[in-house]
C-alpha positions as CSV (number, residue, x, y, z in Angstrom):
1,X,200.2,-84.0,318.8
2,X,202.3,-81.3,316.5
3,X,202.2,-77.7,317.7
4,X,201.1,-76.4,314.6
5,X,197.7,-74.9,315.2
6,X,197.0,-76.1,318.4
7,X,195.5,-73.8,320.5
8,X,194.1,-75.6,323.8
9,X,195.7,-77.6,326.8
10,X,194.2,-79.2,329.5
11,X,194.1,-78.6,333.1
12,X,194.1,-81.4,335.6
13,X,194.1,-81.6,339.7
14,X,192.6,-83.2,342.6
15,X,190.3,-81.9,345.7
16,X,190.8,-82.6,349.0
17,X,188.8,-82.3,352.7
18,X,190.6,-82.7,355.8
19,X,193.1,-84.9,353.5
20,X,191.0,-87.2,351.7
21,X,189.9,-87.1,348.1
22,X,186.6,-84.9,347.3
23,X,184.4,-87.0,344.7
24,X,181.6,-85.5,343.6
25,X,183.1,-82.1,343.7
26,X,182.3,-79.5,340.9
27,X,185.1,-77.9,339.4
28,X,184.8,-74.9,336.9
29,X,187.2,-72.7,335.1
30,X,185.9,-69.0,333.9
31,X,187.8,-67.3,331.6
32,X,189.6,-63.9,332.1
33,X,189.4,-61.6,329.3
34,X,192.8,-61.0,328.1
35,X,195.2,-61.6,324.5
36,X,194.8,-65.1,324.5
37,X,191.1,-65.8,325.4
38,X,190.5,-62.6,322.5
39,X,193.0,-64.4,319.9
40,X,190.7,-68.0,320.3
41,X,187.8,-66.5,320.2
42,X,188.6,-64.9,316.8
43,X,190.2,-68.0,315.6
44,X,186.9,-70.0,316.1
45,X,187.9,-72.3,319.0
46,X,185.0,-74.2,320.6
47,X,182.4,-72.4,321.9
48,X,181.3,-73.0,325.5
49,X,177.3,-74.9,325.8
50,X,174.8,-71.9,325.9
51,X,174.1,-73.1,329.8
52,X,176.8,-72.3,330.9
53,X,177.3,-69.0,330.6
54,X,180.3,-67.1,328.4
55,X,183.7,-68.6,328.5
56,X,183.0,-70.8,331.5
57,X,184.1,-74.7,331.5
58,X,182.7,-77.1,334.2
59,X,183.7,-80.3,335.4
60,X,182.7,-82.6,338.4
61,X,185.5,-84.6,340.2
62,X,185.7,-88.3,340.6
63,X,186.0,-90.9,343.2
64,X,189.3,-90.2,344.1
65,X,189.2,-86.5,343.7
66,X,190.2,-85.8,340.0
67,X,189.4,-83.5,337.9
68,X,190.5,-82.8,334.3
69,X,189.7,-80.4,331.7
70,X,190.5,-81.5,328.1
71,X,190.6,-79.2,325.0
72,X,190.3,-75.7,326.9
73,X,191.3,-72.7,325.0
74,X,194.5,-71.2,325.6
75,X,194.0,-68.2,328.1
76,X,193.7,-67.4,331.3
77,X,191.2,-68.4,334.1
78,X,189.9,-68.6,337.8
79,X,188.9,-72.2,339.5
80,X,186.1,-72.4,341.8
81,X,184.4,-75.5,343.3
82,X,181.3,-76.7,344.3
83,X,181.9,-79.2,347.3
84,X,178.9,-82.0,347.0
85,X,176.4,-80.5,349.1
86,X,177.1,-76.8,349.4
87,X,175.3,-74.4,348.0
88,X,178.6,-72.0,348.1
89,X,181.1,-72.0,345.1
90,X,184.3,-71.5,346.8
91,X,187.1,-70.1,344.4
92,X,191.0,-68.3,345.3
93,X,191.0,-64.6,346.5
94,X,193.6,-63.6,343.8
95,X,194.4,-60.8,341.8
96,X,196.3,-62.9,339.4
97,X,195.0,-65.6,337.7
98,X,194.4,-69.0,338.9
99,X,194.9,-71.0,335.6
100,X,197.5,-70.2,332.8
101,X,196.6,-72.9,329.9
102,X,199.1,-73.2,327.1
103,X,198.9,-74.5,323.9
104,X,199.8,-78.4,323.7
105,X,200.0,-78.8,327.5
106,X,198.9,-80.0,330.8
107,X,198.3,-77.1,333.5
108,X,199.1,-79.2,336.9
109,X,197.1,-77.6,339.7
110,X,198.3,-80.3,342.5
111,X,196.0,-80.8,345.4
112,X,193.6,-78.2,346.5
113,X,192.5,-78.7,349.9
114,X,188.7,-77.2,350.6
């Protein structure tokens, strides 16, 4: 893919429990408010579904713990999950944010162990 106009990346990692892989695992990325998330949103970049609320991106992991997010708009964001099961979204205690995406590439988050 060229650079030119590109404004989204993806964000990729994998969830753990008690070192095994997390399937079934819900995985969502909320945007902060900030230069970037402003700038695509006056460019026009997707738009999130109406259900899930403003700027927020959802995801479920698979059978080996996996989760990717394709296409989101260049900005900043905090991860939470959703173990299978739990009723408790569990998320980073953080004043910075979690997720830096940049334009054209992959945001590694490496294993996250829940």
């Amino acid at each position: 893919a060229s650079g030119v106009g590109v404004l989204t990346g993806n964000v990729t990692g994998r969830t753990m429990r008690a070192g095994r892989p997390l399937a079934g695992c819900l995985v969502r990325l909320s945007a902060i408010q900030g230069a970037a998330t402003e700038l695509t949103r006056l460019l026009g970049a997707k738009a999130s579904p109406p259900s899930s609320g403003p700027n927020v991106i959802g995801t479920t992991t698979g059978a080996n713990g996996v989760f990717l997010f394709d296409d989101v708009p260049i900005g900043d964001y905090d991860i939470s999950w959703l173990p299978l099961g739990s009723s408790h979204w569990l998320g980073r205690l953080s004043d910075k944010p979690d997720v830096t995406v940049r334009a054209g590439e992959v945001t590694q988050q490496g294993d996250i162990e829940l």
